[in-house]
N, C-alpha and C positions, 0 to 999 in steps of 0.2 A: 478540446482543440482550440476553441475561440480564448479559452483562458491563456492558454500558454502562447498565441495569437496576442493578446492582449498587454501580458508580461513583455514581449519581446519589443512590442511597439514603445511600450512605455521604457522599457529600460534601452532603446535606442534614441531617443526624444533627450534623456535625460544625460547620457551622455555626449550626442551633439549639445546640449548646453553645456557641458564640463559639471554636470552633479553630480552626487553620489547615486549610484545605482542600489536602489533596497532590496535588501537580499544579494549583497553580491561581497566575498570579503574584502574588509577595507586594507589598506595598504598597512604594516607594522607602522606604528610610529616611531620616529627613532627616540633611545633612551637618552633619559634627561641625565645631566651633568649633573655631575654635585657642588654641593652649594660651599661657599666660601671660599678662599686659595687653593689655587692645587699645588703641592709639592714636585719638583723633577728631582728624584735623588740624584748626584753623580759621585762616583767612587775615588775620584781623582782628582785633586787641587786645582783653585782658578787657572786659567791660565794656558792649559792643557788642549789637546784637540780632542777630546773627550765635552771637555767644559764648554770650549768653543759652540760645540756643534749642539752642547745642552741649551745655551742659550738663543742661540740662533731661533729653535726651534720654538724655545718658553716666547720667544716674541711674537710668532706668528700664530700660534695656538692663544695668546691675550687678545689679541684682534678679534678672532674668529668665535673662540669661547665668553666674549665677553667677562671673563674672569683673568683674577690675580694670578701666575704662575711664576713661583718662587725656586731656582735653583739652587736647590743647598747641595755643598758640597760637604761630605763627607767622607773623605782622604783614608788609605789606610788598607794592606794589604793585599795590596792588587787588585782593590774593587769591594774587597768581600765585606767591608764591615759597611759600607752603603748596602749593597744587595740583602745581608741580612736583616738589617735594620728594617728597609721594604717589606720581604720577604714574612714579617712580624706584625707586619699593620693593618689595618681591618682594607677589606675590598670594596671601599664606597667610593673609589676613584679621586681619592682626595692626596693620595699618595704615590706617585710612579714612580719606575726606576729608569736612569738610564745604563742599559745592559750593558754588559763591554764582555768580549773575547775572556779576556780575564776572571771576571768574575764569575761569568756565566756559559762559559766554555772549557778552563782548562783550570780553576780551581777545584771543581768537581773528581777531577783527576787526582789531584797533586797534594790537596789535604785530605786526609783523613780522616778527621774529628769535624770538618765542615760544619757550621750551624745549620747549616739550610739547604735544601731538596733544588739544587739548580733546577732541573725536571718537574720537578712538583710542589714546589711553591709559588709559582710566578705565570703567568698568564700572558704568552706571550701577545702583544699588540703589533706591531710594525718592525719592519727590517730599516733603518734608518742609512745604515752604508758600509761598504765596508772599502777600506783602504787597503791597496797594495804595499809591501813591503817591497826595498831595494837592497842589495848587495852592494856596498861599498866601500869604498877606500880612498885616501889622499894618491891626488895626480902624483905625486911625487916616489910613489910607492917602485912605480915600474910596472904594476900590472893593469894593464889593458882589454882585460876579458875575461871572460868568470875561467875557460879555460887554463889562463892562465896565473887564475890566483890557484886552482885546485892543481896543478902541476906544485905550485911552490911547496904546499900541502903536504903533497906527496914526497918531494926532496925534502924538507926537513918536517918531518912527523912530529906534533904535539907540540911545534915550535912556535906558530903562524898562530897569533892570538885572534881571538874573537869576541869583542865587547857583548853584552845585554845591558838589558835592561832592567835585568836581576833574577834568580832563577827562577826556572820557569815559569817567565815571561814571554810571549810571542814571539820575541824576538830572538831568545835562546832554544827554543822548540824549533824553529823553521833552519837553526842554526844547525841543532841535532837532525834532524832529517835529512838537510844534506849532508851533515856529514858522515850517518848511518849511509845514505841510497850512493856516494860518490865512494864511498869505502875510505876515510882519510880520518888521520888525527891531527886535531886542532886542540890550542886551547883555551880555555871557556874564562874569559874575565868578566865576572859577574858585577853590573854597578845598580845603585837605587838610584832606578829611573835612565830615563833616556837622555838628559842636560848632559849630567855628568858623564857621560859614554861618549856622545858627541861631541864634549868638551877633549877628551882624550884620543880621541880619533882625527881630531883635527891638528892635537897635537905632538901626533906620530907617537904616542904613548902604546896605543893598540895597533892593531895590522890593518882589521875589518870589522864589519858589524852588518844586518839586519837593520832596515830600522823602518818604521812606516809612513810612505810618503810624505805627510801630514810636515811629518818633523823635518823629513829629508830635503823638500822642496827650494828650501831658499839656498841650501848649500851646494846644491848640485846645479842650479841657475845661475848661482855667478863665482861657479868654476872652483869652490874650492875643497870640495869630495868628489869625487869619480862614480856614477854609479853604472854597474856591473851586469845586474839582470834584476827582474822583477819576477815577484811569486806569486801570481795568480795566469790562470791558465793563458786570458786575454792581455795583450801587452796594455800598459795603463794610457790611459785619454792623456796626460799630460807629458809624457816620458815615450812618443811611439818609435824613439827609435832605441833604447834598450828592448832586448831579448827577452821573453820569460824563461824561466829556469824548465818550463817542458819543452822549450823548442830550444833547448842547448842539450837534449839528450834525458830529461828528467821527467817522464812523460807523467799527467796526473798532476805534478806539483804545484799546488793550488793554495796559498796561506794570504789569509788575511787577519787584518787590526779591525776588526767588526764591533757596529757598534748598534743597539736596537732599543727600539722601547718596549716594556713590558709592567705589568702591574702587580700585585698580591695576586695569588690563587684563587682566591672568594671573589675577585668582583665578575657581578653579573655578564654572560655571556652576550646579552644584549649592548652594553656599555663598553665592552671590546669592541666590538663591531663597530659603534659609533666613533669610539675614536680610532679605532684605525683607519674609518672614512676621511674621518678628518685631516688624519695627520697624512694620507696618501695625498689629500689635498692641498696640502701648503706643501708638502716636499715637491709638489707639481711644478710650481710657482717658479719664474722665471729666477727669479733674485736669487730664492734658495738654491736652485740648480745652480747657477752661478758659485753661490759659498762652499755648497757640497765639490764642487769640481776645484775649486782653489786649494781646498783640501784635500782631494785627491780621493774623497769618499764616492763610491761608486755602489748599482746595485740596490738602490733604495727603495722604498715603498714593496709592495706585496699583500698577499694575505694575513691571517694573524696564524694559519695551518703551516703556510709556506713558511715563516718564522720559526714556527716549534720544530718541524722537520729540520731546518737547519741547525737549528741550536743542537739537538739530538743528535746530529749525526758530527757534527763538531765537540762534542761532550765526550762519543764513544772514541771517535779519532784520535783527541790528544790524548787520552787515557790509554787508549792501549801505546801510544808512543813513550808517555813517561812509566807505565811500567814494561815496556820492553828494556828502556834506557837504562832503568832504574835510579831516574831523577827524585830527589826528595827534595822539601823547603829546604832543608839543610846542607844541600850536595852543594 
């Protein structure tokens, strides 16, 4: 009795001084970084809101990590030959990717012969944001309401073109589901990348398009595309007075341009956790809220569980939409 009397005294002594208590477990340390550059893969060309928001990030992560963070950009297939590349390299945290919708959402789906285990190659770290997509069209068009582009639709079937951004792109997928859930035929003008679409769209070459805020912002602020409704459940921070596509009768329709970080599969369970501490901590950060909302990326920071669960359920999602569709790379 005087012993455990004696323990208590002294292990209360010790803590009003702020020591370690002995015999008591210590706190985990957090894991150490690895040493040298870290890589940020990105799947898509300088330039990009993809690239934008890679570096954004490589900045505040040098600060904070005391180390070099180098974003290579490795272009090419909708994401997938960064992701793979990743997806191939040892898990010592020297190489990360940054995830996209594309690569790590709706490729899994779409090809076949994939190199790599969206699911099971990649570890996921952080949900970094995801962007609203807008329905839109030149003012000059006549249509004033998503009602009244999906009337036009319906008067002349197959007629009322619809840009992407190349098949089976986010942007052609959110295209197909309304127009599988509205009952209508449209049809599908496929382009490499989103320039060239928006380049046509502005020049009444196409009717409408999808497109994700990111891109869509400067042209629907000074007035020279119309935008129509937005696709995620909550109307966007930047655009509150378009509609979403659930509160015009489309209930559920929820699509976004997502974009997350994640690493190889091998690296240590500990060293996720530390950097997803991290990186929840500068997405904090007033200036990046700032950048992130100028782009219109929304939804950021989380767990690294909260992550994998959404990637998973966005993997099964478009997959069964492109084989309901019966979309292929080559449709």
């Amino acid at each position: 009795m005087q012993s455990n009397r004696r323990q208590w005294l002294l292990a209360a002594t010790a803590a009003a001084a702020g020591l370690p208590v002995l015999g008591a477990p210590a706190a985990p340390a957090a894991a150490a970084l690895p040493s040298g550059p870290i890589k940020l893969v990105v799947g898509f060309p300088p330039g990009g809101g993809t690239d934008i928001l890679a570096r954004l990030l490589a900045q505040k992560l040098q600060v904070l990590w005391g180390r070099t963070l180098i974003v290579e950009n490795r272009a090419g297939v909708s994401g997938t030959l960064a992701a793979d590349y990743v997806a191939k390299q040892p898990g010592d945290g020297n190489t990360l990717l940054l995830a996209h919708i594309s690569s790590n959402g709706i490729a899994p789906g779409l090809y076949p012969k994939l190199g790599y285990s969206a699911e099971k190659d990649f570890a996921p770290i952080t949900m970094l944001g995801a962007t609203p997509m807008v329905v839109m069209c030149k003012p000059d068009k006549g249509l004033r309401s998503l009602e009244a582009l999906i009337e036009r639709c319906r008067q002349q079937p197959g007629r009322v073109s619809f840009g992407s951004a190349g098949t089976g792109s986010a942007q052609h997928l959110a295209m197909e589901e309304l127009r599988r859930r509205a009952g209508i035929e449209v049809l599908h003008v496929p382009y490499k990348g989103s320039a060239p679409m928006v380049t046509d769209l502005l020049g009444g070459q196409i009717d409408a398009c999808f497109e994700g805020m990111t891109t869509a912002t400067p042209y629907l602020k000074a007035g020279k595309l119309q935008g129509l409704a937005t696709t995620r459940l909550q109307r966007a921070k930047g655009f509150a007075e378009l509609p979403t596509l659930a509160e015009k009768g489309f209930a559920g329709f929820d699509a976004s341009i997502w974009f997350a970080l994640a690493a190889p599969a091998a690296m240590p369970a500990a060293l996720v956790q530390r950097m997803n501490a991290d990186v929840n901590q500068v997405l904090a950060s007033a200036d990046l809220q700032a950048k992130l909302s100028e782009i219109g990326a929304e939804d950021s920071g989380g767990t690294p569980e909260r992550l994998g669960a959404f990637m998973r359920a966005e993997q099964a999602r478009w997959a069964r939409l492109i084989r309901d569709a019966k979309i292929t790379p080559d449709s």
